[in-house]
Backbone as a printed PyTorch tensor [residue, N CA C, xyz], in Angstrom:
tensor([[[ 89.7940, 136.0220, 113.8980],
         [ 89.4490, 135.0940, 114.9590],
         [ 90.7350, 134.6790, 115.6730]],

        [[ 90.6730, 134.3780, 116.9860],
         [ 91.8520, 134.4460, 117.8890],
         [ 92.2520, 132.9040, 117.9530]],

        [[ 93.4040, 132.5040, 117.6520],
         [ 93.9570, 130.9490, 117.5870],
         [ 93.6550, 130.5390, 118.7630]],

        [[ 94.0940, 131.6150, 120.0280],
         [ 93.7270, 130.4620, 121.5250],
         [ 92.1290, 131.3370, 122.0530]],

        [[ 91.5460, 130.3130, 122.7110],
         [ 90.6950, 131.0440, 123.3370],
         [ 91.0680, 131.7320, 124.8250]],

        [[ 90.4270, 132.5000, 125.1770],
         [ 90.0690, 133.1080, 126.4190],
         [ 89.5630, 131.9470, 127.3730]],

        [[ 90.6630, 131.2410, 128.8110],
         [ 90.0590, 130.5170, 129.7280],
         [ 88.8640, 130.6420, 129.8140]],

        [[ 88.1550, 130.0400, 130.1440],
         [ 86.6860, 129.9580, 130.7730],
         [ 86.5760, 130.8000, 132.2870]],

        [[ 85.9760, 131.1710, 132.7190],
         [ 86.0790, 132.2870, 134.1790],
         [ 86.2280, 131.0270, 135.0860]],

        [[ 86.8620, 131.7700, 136.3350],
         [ 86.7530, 130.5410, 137.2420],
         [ 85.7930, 130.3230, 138.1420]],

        [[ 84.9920, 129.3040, 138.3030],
         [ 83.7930, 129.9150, 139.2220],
         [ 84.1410, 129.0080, 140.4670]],

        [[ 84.1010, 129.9220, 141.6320],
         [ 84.3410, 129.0340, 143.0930],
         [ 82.8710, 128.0620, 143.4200]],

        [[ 83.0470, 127.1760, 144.1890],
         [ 81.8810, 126.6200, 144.5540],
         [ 81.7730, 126.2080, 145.6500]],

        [[ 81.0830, 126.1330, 146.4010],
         [ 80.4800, 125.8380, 148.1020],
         [ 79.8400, 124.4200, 147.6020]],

        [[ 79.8530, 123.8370, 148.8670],
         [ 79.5650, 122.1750, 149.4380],
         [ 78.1930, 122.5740, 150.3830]],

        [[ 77.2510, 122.0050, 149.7570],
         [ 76.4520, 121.8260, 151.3100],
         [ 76.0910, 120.5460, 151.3340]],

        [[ 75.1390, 120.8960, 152.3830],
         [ 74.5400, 119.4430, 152.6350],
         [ 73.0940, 119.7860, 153.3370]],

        [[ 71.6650, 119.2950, 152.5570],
         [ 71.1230, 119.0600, 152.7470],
         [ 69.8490, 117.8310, 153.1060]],

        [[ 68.8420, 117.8150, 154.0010],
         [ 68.3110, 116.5920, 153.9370],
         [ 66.9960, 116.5880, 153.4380]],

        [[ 66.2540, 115.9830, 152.6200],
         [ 65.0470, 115.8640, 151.8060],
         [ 64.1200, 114.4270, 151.8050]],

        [[ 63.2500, 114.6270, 151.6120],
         [ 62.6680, 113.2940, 151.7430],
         [ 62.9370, 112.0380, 150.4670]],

        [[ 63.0510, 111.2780, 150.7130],
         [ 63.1850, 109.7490, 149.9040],
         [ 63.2680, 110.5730, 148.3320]],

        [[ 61.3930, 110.7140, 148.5510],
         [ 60.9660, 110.9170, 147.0830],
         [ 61.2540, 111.5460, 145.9000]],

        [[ 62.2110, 113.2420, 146.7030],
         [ 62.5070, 114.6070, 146.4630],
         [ 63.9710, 113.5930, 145.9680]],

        [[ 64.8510, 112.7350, 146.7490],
         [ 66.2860, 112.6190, 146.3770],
         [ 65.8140, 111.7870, 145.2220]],

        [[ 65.0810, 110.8290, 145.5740],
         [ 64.8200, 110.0910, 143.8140],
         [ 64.6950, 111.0010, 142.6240]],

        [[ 63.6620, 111.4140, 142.8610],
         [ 63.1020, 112.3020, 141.7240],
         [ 64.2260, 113.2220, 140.9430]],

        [[ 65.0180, 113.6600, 142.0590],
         [ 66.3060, 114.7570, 141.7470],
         [ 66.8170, 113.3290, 140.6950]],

        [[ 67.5730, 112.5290, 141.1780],
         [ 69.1280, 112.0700, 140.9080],
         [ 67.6670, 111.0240, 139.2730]],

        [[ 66.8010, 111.3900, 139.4470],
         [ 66.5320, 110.9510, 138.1950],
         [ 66.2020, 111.9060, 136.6250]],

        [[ 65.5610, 113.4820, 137.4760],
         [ 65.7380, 114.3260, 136.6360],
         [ 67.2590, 114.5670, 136.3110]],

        [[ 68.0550, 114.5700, 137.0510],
         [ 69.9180, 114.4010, 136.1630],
         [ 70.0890, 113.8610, 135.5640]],

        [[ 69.6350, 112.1810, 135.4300],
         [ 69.6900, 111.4420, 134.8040],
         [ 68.9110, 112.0980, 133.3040]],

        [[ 67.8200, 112.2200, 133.3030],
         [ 67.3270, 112.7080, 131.9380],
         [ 67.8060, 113.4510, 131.4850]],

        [[ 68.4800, 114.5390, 131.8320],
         [ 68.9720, 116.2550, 131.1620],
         [ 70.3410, 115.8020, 131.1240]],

        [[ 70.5690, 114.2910, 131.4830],
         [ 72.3520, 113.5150, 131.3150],
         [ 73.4820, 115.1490, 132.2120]],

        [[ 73.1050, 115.3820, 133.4860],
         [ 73.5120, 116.1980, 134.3560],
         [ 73.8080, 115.4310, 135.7050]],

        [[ 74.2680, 116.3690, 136.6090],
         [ 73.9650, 115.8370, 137.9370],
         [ 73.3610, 116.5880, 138.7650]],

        [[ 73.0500, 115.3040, 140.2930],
         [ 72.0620, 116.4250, 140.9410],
         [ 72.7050, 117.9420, 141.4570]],

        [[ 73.6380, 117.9160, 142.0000],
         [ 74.3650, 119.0980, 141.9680],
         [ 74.5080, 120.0380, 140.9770]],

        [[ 74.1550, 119.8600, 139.8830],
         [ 73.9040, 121.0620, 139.0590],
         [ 72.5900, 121.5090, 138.5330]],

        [[ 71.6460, 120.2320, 138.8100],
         [ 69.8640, 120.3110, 138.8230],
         [ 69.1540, 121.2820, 140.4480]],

        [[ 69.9090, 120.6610, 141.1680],
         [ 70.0630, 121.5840, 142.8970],
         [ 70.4060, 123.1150, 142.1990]],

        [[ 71.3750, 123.5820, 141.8740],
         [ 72.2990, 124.8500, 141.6520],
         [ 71.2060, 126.0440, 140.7130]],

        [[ 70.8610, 125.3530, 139.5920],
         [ 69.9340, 125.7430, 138.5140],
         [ 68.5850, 125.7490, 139.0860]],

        [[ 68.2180, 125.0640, 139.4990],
         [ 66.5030, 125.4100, 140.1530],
         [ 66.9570, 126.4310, 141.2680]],

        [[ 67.7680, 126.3540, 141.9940],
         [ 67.6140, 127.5470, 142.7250],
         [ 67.7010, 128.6320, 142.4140]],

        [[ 68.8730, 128.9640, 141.0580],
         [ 69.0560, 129.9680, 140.2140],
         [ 67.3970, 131.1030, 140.3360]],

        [[ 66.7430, 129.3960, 139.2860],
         [ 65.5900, 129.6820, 138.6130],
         [ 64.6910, 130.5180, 140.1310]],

        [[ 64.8350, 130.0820, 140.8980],
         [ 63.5320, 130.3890, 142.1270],
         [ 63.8830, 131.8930, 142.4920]],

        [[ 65.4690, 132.2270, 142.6540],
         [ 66.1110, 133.3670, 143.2380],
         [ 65.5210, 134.9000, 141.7860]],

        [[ 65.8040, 134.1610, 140.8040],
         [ 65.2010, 135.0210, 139.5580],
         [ 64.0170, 135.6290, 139.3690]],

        [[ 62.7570, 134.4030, 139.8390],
         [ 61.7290, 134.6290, 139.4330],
         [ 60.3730, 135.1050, 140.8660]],

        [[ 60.9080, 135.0240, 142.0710],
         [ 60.8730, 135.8630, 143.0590],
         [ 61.0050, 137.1820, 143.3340]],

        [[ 60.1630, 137.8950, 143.1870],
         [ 60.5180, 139.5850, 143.1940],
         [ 60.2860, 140.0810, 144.0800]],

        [[ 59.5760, 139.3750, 145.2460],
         [ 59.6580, 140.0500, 146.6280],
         [ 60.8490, 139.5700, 147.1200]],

        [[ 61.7310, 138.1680, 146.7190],
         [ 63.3390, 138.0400, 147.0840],
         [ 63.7780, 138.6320, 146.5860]],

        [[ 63.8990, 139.0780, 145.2870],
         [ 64.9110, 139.8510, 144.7520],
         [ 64.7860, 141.4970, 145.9190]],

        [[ 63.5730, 142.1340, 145.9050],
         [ 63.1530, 143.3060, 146.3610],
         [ 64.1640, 143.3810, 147.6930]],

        [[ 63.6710, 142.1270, 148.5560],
         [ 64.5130, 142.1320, 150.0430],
         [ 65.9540, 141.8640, 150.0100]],

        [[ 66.5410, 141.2030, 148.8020],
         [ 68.0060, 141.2100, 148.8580],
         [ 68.4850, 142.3070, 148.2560]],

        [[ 68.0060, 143.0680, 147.5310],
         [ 68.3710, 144.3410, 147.3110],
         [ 68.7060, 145.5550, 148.9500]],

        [[ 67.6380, 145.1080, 149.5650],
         [ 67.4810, 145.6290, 150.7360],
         [ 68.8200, 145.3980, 151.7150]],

        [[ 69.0260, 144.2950, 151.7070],
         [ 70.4000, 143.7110, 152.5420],
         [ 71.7980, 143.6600, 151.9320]],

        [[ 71.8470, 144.3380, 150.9330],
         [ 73.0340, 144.7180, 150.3360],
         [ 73.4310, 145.7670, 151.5130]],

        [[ 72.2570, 147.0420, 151.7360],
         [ 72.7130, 147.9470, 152.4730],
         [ 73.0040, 147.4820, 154.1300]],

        [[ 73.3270, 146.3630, 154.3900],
         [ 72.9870, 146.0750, 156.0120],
         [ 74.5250, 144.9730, 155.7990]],

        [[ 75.3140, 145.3940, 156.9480],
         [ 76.2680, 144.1740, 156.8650],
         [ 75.5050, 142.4610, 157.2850]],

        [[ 76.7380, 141.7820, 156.8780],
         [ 76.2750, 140.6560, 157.2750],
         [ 76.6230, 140.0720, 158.6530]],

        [[ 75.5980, 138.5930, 159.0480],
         [ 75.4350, 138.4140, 160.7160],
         [ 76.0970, 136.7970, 160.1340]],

        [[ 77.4070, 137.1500, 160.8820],
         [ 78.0950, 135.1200, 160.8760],
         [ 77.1880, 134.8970, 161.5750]],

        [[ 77.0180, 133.1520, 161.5930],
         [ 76.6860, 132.0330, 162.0180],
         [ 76.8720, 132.2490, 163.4890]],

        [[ 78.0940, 132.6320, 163.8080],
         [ 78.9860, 132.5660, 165.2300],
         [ 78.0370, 133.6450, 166.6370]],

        [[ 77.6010, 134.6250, 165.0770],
         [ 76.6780, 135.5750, 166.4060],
         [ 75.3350, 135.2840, 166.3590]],

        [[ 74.8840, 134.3660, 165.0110],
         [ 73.0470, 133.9660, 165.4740],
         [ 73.1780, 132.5220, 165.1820]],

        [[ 73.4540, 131.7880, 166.4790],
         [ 73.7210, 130.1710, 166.1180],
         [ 72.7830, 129.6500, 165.8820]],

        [[ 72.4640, 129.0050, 164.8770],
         [ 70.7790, 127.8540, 165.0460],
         [ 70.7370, 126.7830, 166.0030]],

        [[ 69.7170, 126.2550, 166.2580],
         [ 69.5210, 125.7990, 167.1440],
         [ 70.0520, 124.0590, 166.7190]],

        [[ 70.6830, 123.6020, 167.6130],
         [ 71.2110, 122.1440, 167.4400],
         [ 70.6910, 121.2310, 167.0000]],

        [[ 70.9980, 119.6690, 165.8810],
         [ 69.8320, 119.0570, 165.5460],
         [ 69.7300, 118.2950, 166.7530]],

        [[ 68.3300, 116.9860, 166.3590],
         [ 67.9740, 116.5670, 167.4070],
         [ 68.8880, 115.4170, 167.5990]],

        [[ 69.0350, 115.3050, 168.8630],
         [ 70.0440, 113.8100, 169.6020],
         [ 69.6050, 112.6040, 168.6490]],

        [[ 68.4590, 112.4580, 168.4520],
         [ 68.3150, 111.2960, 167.8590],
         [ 68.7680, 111.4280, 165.7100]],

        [[ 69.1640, 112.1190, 165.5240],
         [ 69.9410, 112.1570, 164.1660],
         [ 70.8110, 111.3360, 164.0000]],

        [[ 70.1940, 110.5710, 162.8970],
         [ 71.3420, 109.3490, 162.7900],
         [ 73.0110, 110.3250, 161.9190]],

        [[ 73.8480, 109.9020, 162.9940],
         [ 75.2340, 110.5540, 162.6740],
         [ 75.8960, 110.1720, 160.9740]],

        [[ 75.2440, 109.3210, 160.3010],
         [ 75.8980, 108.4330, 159.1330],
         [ 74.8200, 108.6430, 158.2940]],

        [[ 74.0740, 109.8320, 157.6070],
         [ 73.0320, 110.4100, 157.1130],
         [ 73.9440, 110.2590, 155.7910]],

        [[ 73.3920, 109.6220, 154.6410],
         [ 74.3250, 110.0610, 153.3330],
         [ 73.9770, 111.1250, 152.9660]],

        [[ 74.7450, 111.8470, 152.1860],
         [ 74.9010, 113.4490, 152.0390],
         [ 74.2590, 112.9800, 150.3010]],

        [[ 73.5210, 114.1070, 150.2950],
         [ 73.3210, 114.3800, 148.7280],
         [ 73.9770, 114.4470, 147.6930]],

        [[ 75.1130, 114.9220, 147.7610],
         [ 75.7780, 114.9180, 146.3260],
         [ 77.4940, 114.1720, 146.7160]],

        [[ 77.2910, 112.4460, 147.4070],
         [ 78.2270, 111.9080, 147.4060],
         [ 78.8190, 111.3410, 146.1180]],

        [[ 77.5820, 111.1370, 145.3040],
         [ 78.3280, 110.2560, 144.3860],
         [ 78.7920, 110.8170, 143.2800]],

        [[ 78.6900, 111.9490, 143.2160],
         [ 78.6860, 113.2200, 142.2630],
         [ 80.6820, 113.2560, 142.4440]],

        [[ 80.9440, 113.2750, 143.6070],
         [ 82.6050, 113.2110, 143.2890],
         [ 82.9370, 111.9700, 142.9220]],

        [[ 82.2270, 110.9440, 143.0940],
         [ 82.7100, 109.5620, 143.4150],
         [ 82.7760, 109.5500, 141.2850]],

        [[ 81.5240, 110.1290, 140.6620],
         [ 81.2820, 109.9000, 139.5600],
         [ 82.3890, 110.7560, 138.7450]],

        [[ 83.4330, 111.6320, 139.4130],
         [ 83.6650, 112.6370, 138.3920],
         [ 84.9690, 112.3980, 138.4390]],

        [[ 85.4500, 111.3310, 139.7260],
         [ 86.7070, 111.1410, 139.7240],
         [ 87.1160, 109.5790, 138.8480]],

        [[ 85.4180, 108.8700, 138.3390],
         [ 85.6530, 107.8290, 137.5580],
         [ 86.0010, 108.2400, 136.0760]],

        [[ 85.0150, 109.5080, 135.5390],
         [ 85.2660, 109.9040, 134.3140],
         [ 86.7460, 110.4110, 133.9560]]])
């Protein structure tokens, strides 16, 4: 048996930001709470789970391996609406706020 271990791999990670209704952000930041997780890793893992168990997604991303990819820059979405409140709290604010207390 080896005295040091082997680092752990490094895994990169992306930021988003999505918006959900009231009920969906409760429900999340309370299922974390039970599995003593956060929502950012309850978000990460259910999607896992959905991308897995989808076989007509899996079927079509197999498909687009063979096709390059289209930036943002050449199929822009369409703008939100004017009336979006600019000061929307983001989903997984407190998730740094919490990790820089521990």
């Amino acid at each position: 048996m080896p005295v040091l271990k082997a680092p752990p791999k490094f895994v990169r990670n992306a930021t988003i930001q999505v918006r959900v209704e009231e009920e969906i952000d409760s429900k999340l930041r309370k299922y974390a709470e039970f599995i003593g997780s956060t929502p950012a890793f309850v978000v990460a893992e259910s999607l896992k789970l959905v991308f897995n168990k989808d076989a007509e997604f899996r079927e079509w991303l197999a498909h687009q391996a063979d096709q390059p990819e289209v930036s943002q820059t050449e199929n822009p979405t369409s703008p939100e609406p004017a009336h979006t409140k600019p000061s929307t709290r983001a989903l997984f604010e407190d998730v740094t706020h919490r990790a820089v207390i521990k």
